[in-house]
N, C-alpha and C positions, 0 to 999 in steps of 0.2 A: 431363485429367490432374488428379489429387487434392493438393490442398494440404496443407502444416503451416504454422502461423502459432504463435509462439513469443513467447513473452512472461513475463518475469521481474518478480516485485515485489522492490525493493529499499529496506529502510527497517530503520532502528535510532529507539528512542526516545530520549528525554532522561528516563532513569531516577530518582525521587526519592531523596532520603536519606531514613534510618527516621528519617522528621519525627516526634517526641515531643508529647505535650502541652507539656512544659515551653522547648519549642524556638519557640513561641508567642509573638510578640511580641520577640523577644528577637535581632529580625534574623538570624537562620540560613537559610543558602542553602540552598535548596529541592532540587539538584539534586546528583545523587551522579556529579558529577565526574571521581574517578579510576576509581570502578567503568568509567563511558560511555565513556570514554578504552580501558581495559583490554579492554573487551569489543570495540568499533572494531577496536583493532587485533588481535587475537585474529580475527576472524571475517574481516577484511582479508589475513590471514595464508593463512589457511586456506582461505576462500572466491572474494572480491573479486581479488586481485591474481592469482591461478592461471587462474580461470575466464575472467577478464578477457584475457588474455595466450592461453590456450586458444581463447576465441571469435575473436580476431585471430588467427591464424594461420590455423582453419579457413576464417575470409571470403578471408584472401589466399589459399588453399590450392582453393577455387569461383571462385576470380574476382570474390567479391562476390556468387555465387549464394545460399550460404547466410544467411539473415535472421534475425533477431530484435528485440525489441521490448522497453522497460525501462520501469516506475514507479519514478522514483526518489523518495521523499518527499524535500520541505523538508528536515524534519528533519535527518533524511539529509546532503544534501549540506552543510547549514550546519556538520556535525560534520565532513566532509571535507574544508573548506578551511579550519577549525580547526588539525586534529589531522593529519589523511593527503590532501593535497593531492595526493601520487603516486600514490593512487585515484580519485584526481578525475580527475586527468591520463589515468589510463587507459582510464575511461568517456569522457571527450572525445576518445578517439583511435578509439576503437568508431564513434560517432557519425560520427566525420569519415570511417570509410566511405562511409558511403551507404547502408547495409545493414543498419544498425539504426536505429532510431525510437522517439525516446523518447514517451512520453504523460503526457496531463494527469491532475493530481489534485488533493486535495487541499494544501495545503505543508504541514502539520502531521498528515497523514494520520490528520486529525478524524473525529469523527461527525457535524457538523457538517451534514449532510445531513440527519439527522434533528433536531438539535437549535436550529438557526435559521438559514435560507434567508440573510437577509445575510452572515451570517460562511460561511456556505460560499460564496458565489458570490465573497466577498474572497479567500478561504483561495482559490481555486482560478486568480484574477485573478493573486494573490501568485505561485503554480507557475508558470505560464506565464511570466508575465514572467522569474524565475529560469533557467526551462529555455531561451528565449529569449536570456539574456545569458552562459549559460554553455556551451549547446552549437547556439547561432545555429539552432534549430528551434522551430517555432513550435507545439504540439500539435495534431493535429488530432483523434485520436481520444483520448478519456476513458475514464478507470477510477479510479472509486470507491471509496474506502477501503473493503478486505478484499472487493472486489468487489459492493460494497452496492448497488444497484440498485433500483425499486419506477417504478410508471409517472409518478408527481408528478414525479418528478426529469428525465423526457424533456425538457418545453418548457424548463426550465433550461437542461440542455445544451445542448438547440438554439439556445437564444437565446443564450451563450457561444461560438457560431461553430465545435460540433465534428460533427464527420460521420458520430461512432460512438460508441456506449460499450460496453464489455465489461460481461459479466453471468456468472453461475454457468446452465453449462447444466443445473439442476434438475430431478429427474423430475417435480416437484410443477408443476411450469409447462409441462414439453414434454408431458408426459403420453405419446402414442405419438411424437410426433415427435423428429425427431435434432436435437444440436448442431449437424450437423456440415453447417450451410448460413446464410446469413448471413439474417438476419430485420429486419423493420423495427417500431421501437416505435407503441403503437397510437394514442398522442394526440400524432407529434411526425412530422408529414411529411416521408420523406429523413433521418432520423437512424436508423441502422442499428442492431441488435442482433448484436455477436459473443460467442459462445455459449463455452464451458469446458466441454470434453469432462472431466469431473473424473474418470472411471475410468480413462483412459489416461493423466491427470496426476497423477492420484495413484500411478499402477503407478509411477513415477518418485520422486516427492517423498516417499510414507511409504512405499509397498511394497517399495523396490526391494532393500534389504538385510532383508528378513523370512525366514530361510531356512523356513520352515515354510509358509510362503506355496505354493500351486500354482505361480502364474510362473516362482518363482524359479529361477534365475539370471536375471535380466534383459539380457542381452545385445542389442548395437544391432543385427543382423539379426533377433532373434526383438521383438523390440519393432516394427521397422518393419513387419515382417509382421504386427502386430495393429492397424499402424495403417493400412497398403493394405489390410486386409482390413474395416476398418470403415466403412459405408455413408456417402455423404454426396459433398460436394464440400470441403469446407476439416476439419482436426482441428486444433482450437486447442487448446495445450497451455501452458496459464497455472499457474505454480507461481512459489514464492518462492525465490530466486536462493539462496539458505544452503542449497538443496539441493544446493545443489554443495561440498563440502569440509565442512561445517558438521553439517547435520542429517545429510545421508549422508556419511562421511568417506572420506576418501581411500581406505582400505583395503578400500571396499567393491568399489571397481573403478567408483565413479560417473562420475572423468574419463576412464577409458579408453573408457566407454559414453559420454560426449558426442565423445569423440575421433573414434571411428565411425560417428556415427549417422546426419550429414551424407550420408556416403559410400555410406553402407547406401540410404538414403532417395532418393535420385539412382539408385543401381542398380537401384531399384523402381519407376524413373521418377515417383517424387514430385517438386515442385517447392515451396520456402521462402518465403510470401510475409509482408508486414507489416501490420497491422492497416488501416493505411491505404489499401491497397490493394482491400483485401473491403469497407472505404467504399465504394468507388466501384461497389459491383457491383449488380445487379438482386436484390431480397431474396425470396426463396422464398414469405415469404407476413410476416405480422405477428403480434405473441405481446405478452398481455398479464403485468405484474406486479402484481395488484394490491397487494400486499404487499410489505414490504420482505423480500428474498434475497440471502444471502451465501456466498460457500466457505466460510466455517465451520462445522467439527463436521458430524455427520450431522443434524441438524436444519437446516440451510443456513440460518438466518435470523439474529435480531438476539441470540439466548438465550447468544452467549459472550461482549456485552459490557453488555446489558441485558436479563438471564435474571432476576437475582434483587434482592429489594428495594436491599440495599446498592448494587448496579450502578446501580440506578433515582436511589437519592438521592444519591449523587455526580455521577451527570449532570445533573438538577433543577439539583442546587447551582451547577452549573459554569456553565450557561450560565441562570440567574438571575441572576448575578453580571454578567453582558456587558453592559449597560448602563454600570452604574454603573461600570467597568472604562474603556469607550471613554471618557465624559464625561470624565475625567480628562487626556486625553492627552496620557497619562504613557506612553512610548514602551517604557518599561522593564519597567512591570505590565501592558503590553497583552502581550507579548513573555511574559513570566511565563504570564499566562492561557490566550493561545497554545498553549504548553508543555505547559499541564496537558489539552488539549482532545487531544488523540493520543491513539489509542483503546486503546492499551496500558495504560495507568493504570486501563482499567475492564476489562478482558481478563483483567488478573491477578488479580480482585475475583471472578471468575468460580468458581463453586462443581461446578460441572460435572464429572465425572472420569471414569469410566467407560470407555468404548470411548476418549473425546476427551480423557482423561487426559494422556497424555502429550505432546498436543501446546500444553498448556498448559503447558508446565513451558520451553518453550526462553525460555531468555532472561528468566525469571522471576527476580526475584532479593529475593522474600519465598516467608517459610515456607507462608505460611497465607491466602487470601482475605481472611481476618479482618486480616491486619497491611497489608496491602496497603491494605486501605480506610481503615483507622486513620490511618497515615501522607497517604493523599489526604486524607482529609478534617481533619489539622490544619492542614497545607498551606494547604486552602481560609479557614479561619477567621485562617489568619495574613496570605492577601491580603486578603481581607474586610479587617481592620485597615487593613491599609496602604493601600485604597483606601479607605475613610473618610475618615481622614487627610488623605490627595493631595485629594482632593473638599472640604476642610474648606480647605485649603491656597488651592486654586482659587477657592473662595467666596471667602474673605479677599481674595486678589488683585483679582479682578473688581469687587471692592465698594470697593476703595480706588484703585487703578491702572488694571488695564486688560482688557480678554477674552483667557482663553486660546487659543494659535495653533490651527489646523482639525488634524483628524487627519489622520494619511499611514499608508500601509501598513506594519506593522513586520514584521521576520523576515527579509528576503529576505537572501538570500548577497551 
């Protein structure tokens, strides 16, 4: 019997204000507030509380048969038990299924991965324990900001105690081989590679209202029939959750196509399984990354958020700054840096348009790459200040009183 294994990424950033040079020093809050507030509930509206309320009903509607699987960033839920607690409330009522599984990642859905192994294996300690105190599940299997993957990052995960990590199933990596069978990483023995059929999730996520498109109509019998008809044992179908209501709205007929698809997918005798499950299975064979590989853009790699030089020296900057940031701790500028480490911030800096044009624009809210980076980067020159300062503050203390207390983890919900 052939598998789907379903999986949503769900993450909002903490979006800045058009930080000015003159906004420099001069204590102005970094973060654009009622926009993050606005945009929450707007996409909560529209996406979160429908689909949420949708997915509960099809589980009670299978018995629990139908599955899926959630990355919820930090971020994310810290903005949820803010602002929309009754979206929080309805992802914990998902979970207390049994039927869906949420996974690890990063909390601040950093780069972090490339940019220094300590603060990611923190950033990822931070999720777990979150996902842990808020929906009593303990991660097993991992996924990487924006599906980021490369073979360095295997013995991490394994040594973090996870069983799997999701990857972009890329032709540049499978070459003749399918997603669509569970694989084992090639320097981390028993941690699994599950694969992103990205053509059958993307027939969903950007095709699905292209009327010009071949497929189109997408309909859940004519979709499940291209996915029994696709070679393999498991079709993992990894997309970002604003596919529902958001990026495809309502009027496309995208709820009425998750309404069905369950049903359609059972009458084809498919069966719904969760990432955790394809853990535990015998792996087809082993596949290396040498390189780092992302769902993003049709280049699948790091080029949407460190493609061009600006992307480069804002990330340089941001985590040059990590040092001198922790010594401090200052619970409030670690919290700050945090912030600015969410790979959105260098996503929007992204100069790239063309074919991947438009899928830079959701949720953008600068004109230009060029303002985008202006505003990071006076941002970063204004914590620089403030941690000088706090470090000047600390020396004094230490040299007349006493040593500053050890650091603790900040951020969590």
């Amino acid at each position: 019997m052939k598998n789907i294994c379903m999986y949503f990424q769900v993450h909002q950033p903490y979006r800045l204000k058009r930080f000015r040079i003159f906004d420099i020093g001069n204590g102005t809050h970094y973060f654009d507030d009622e926009q993050n507030r606005a945009i929450l509930r707007k996409v909560a509206h529209k996406c979160y509380l429908p689909t949420n309320q949708l997915l509960l009903d099809l589980i009670k509607r299978t018995e629990g048969r139908f599955k899926v699987a959630f990355s919820l960033s930090g971020a994310l839920l810290k903005q949820l038990v803010a602002e929309a607690p009754e979206v929080l409330a309805s992802f914990q009522e998902l979970a207390a299924t049994g039927s869906v599984e949420i996974l690890g990642e990063t909390y601040y859905h950093s780069l972090s991965a490339i940019g220094h192994k300590d603060e990611f294996i923190e950033q990822v300690d931070l999720h777990r324990g979150t996902i842990e105190r808020l929906f009593g599940q303990r991660p097993r299997v991992f996924r990487n900001t924006e599906l980021i993957y490369f073979d360095e990052l295997a013995p991490l995960i394994a040594d973090m105690g996870f069983k799997a990590i999701l990857a972009e199933g890329a032709d540049k990596v499978l070459q003749w081989r399918s997603p669509n069978y569970v694989y084992e990483t090639t320097n981390a023995s028993g941690l699994k590679l599950l694969l992103r059929n990205y053509r059958l999730s993307d027939d969903v996520g950007f095709r699905f209202s292209e009327r010009n498109w071949e497929g189109w109509p997408v309909t859940a019998d004519k979709y499940v029939n291209w996915v029994a008809a696709s070679l393999g044992e498991t079709v993992n179908l990894f997309m970002d959750y604003e596919t529902f209501g958001e990026h495809q709205w309502a009027e496309t007929g995208i709820f009425d196509f998750l309404r069905h698809f369950p049903f359609e997918a059972e009458r084809r005798g498919l069966k719904f399984v969760n990432p955790s499950e394809l853990a535990g299975r015998t792996p087809t064979g082993t596949l290396s990354f040498p390189t780092p590989t992302s769902w993003a853009d049709v280049e699948r790699d790091l080029s949407a958020w460190l493609g061009n030089r600006l992307q480069n020296a804002a990330h340089e900057r941001l985590y040059k700054l990590r040092s001198a940031v922790m010594a401090t701790g200052d619970q409030d500028l670690i919290e700050r840096w945090r912030k600015l480490s969410t790979s959105d911030h260098f996503y929007y800096i992204c100069t790239k348009w063309f074919a991947d044009g438009d899928v830079h624009k959701y949720f953008n809210p600068y004109e230009t790459p060029y303002d985008a980076f202006m505003a990071f980067m006076n941002v970063m020159q204004d914590l620089e200040q403030r941690v000088e300062t706090r470090r000047g503050l600390v020396r004094e203390t230490v040299g007349t009183r006493q040593s500053p207390s050890g650091l603790a983890l900040v951020g969590a919900v």
